[in-house]
C-alpha positions as CSV (number, residue, x, y, z in Angstrom):
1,X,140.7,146.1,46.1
2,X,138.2,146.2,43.2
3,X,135.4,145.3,45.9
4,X,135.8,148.5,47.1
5,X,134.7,149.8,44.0
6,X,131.9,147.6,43.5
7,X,127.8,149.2,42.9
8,X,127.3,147.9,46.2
9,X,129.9,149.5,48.2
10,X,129.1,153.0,50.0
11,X,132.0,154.9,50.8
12,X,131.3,156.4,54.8
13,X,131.8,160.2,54.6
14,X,135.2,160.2,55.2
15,X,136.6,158.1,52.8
16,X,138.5,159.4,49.9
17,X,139.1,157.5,47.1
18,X,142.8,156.0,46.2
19,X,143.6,157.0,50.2
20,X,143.7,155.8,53.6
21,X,142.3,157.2,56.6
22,X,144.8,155.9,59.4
23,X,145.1,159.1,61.7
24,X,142.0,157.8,63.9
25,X,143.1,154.4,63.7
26,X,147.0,152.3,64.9
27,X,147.6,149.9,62.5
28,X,150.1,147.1,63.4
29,X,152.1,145.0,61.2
30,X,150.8,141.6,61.0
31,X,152.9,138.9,59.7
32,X,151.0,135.5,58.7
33,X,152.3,132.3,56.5
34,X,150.2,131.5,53.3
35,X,151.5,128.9,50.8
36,X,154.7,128.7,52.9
37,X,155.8,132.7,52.8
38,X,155.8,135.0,54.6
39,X,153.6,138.0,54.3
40,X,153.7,141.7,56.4
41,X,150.3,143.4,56.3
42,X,149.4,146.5,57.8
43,X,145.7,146.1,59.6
44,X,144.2,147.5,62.7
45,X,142.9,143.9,63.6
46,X,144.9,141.2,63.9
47,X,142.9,138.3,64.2
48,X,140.7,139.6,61.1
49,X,144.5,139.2,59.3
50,X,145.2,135.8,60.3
51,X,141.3,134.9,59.8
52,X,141.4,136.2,56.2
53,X,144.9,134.3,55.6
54,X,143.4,130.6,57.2
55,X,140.7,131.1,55.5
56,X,142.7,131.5,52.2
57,X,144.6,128.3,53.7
58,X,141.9,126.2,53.6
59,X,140.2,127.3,50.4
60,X,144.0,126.3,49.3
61,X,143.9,122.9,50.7
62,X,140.4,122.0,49.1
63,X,141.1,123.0,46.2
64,X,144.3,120.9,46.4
65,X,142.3,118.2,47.1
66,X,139.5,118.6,44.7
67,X,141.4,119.5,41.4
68,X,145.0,117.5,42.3
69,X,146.9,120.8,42.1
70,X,150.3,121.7,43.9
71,X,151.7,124.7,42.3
72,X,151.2,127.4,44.0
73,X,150.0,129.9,42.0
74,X,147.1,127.6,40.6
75,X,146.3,127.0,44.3
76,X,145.8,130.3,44.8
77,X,143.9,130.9,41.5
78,X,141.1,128.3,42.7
79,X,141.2,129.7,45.9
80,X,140.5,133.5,44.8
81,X,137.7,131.9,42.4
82,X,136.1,130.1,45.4
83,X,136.5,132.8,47.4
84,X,135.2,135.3,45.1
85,X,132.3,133.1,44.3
86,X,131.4,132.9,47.9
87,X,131.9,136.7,48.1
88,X,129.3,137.7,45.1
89,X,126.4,134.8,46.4
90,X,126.8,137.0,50.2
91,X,126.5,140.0,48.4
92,X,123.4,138.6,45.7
93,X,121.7,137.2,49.2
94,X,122.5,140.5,50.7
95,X,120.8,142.5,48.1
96,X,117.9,140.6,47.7
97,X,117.5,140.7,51.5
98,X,117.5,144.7,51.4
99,X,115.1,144.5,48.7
100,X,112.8,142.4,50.8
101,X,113.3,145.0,54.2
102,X,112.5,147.6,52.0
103,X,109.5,146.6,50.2
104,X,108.3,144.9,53.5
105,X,108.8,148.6,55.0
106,X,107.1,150.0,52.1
107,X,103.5,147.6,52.9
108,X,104.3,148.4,56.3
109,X,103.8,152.0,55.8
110,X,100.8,151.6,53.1
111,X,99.0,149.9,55.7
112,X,99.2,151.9,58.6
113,X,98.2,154.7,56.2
114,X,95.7,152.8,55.5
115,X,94.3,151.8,59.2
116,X,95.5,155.7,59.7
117,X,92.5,156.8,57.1
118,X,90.3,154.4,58.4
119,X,90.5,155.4,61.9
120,X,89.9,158.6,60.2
121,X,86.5,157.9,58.8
């Protein structure tokens, strides 16, 4: 999961690179259908599994229907690229979101050290 090692991503204070935590959480063995197999995945939510795998589904079948393909492995190319487009404009709009709290947060605080002094005076 190169995501996971991504600028963006913060590790909690338990996580340890390379490894799992599963003692404080069951996992259960999902099985859901994409591109006609069959695959097992290990999760602790099972909807989020069979989400993620629809969703790969229909990012399948439009780009079946935009670009004429049927193998499927060049299905599933365009559907990673769509996907992982989708996935970098969330994280772009999620940055420059963060920037905006924090500089709003930062004129928030130069003001009220500002009514602060006046008050003062």
């Amino acid at each position: 999961m190169d995501f996971l090692r991504s600028p963006k991503y913060q590790p909690g204070p338990n996580d340890q690179p390379g490894r799992r935590r599963t003692e404080d959480v069951e996992l259960t063995v999902v099985t859901v259908k994409i591109f006609g197999r069959d695959y097992r995945f290990k999760s602790n939510s099972p909807a989020l599994v069979a989400d993620i795998a629809a969703l790969i589904a229909a990012e399948a079948q439009e780009a079946s229907r935009r670009a004429a393909l049927s193998h499927e492995m060049d299905l599933a190319a365009h559907a990673a690229f769509r996907l992982a487009r989708e996935l970098i404009r969330c994280r772009r709009a999620l940055a420059s979101l963060t920037d905006s709290a924090t500089e709003a947060e930062k004129r928030v605080q130069e003001m009220t050290s500002f009514i602060d002094d006046s008050l003062e005076s």
